[in-house]
C-alpha positions in Angstrom: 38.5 -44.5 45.0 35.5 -46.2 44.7 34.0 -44.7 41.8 33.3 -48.5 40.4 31.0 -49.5 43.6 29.1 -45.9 43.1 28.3 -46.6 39.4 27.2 -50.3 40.7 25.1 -49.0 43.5 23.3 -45.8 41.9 22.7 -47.9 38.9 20.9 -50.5 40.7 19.3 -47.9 43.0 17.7 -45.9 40.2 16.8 -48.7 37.5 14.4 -50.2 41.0 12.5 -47.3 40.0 8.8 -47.6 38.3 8.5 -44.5 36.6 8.6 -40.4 37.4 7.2 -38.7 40.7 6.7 -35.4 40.1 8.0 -33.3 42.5 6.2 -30.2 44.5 8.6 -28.8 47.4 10.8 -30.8 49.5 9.8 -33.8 47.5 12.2 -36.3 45.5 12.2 -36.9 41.8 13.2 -40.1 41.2 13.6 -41.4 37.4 14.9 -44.5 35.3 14.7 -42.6 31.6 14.2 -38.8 30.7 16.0 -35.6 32.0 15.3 -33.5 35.4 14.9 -29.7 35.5 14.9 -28.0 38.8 12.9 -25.0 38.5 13.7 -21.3 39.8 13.3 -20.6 42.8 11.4 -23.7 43.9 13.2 -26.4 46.5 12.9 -29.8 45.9 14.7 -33.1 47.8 16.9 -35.4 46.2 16.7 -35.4 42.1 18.0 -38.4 40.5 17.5 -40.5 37.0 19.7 -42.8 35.0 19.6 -42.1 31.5 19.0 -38.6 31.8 20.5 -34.8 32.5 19.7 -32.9 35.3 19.3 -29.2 35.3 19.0 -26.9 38.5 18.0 -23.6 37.4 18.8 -20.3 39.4 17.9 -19.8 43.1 16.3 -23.5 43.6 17.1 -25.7 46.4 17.6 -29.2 46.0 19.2 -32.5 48.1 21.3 -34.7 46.3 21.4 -34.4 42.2 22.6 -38.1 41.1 22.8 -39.4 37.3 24.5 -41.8 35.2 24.3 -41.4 32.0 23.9 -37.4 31.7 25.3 -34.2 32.8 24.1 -32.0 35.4 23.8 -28.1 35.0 23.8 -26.0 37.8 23.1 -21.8 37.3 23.8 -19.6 39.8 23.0 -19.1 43.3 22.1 -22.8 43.7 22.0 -24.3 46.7 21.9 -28.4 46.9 23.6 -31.5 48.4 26.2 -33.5 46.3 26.5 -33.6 42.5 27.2 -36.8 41.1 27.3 -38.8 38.1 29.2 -40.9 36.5 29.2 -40.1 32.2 28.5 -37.2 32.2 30.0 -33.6 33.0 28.7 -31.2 36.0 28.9 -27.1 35.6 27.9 -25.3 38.8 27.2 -21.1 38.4 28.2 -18.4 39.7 27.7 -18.2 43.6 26.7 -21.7 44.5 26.5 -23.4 47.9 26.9 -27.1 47.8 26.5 -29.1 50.8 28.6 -32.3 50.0 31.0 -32.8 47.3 31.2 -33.5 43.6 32.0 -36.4 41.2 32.3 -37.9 37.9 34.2 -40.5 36.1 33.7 -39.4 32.3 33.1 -35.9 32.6 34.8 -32.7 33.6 33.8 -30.2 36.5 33.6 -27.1 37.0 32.4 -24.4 40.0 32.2 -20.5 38.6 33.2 -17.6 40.8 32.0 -17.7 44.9 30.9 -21.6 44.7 31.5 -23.0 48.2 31.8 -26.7 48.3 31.7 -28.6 51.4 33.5 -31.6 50.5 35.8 -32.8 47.7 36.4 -32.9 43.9 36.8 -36.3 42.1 36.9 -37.1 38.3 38.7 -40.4 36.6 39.0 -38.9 32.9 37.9 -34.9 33.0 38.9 -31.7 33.4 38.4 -30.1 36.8 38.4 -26.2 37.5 37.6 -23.7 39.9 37.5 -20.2 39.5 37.1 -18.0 43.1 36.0 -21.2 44.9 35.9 -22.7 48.5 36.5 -26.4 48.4 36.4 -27.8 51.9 38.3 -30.8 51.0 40.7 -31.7 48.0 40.5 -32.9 44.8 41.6 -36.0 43.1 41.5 -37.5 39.7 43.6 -40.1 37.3 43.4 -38.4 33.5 42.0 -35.1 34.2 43.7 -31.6 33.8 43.4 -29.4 37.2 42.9 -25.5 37.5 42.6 -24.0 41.0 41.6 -20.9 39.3 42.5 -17.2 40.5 41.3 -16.5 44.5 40.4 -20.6 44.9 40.9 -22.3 47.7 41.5 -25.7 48.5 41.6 -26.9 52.1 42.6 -30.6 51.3 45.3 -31.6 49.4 45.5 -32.7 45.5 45.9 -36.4 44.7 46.7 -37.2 41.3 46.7 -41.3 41.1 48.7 -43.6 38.7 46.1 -45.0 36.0 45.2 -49.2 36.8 46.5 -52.2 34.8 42.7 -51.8 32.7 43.8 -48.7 31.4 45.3 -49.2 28.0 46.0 -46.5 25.4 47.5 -47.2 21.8 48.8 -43.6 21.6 51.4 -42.1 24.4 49.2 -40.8 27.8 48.5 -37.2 28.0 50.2 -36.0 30.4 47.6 -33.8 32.6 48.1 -29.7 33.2 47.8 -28.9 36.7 47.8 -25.2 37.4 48.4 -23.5 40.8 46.2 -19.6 39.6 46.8 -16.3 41.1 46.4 -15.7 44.5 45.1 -19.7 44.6 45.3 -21.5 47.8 46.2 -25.2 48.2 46.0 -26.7 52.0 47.9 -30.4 52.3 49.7 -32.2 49.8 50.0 -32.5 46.4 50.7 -35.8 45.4 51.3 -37.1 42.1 51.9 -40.3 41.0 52.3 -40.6 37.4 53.6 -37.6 35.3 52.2 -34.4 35.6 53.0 -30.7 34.6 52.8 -28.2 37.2 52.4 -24.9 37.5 52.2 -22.7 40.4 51.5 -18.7 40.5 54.0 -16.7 42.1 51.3 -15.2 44.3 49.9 -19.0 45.1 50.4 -20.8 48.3 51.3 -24.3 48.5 51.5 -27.0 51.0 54.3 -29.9 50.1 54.7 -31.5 46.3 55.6 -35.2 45.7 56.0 -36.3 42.3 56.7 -33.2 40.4 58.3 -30.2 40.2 56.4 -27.0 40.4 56.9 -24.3 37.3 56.3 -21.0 38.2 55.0 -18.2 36.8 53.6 -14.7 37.2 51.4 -13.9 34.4 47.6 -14.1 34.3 47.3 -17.1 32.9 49.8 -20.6 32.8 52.0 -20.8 29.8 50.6 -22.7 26.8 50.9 -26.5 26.7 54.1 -27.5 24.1 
């Protein structure tokens, strides 16, 4: 991943800027301090700000939403380009069409029912779920629990990676939750390479696991964590 070189980059990008543009249509808002809302309706270019959330209200239109320090709030029938930051957590609504993919490194994700995302899901140490959602590649992360929710489907694989020699804990490592939901769809491999608890659907379909063993079950939900 190269989560490290974003953070770099977009923090560098963003702190060049001198100040707020406001934005009418199709124009960017760039920021280095205070939030961004997207207003209803209205389309604007790419949004982005580094100490600062961004909000995309219903029915707008926006390029690429990018923070660092902040999370970013989608409501429903959005349509934008990638959602990106890197503390921070991002929530898409109901109904969304994303153009690119989304990514954090402290924060979770999640895309509500109909979301269609053209590229991937990546998190280092947050949740990640999707509920009724297209995602046109797969999803990776290092800490985070994973729910491909009921009707999901994911046309990459999933890619859980070991954590790096910087990542110390003084307690024992949680050991993520990754559930497989009804009628869910996973295309490629799973991969896992650290310890992992997975549970698949009996209605689900798969493509190959490395790394763990697949628990299944049949009832709405995944059994409750011990």
């Amino acid at each position: 991943m190269s989560r490290t070189r974003l953070a770099f980059a977009l923090s560098f990008a963003l702190a060049l800027a001198s100040g707020a543009v406001f934005a009418q249509d199709h124009e960017d808002i760039d920021k280095v301090n205070g939030s961004i809302t997207a207003e209803s309706g209205q389309t604007y270019g790419d949004l982005s700000t580094v100490n600062g959330s961004i909000r995309i209200e219903s029915n707008a239109r926006t390029g690429d939403a990018e923070t660092v320090n902040g999370s970013i709030q989608a409501a429903d029938n959005i349509s934008t380009g990638g959602l990106t930051t890197v503390n921070g957590s991002i929530r898409v609504g109901t109904q969304a069409r994303i153009a690119d993919g989304l990514e954090t490194v402290n924060g979770s994700i999640f895309v509500d029912r109909g979301g269609d995302v053209a590229k991937g899901v990546e998190t280092v140490n947050g949740a990640i779920g999707l509920v009724d959602t297209d995602l046109g590649e797969g999803i990776e992360t290092v800490n985070g629990d994973i729910t491909v929710g009921v009707g999901s489907h994911v046309h990459g694989g999933i890619h859980v990676e070991k954590p790096g020699p910087s990542w110390i804990s003084m307690h024992k490592p949680k050991v993520p939750r990754i559930i497989i939901g009804p009628n869910a769809q996973v295309d490629g491999p799973m991969v896992f390479e650290r310890e992992v608890v997975l549970y698949v659907h009996s209605t689900a379909k798969v493509g190959s696991i490395r790394g763990a063993t697949a628990i299944p079950f049949s009832t709405d939900k995944a059994p409750e964590a011990q």
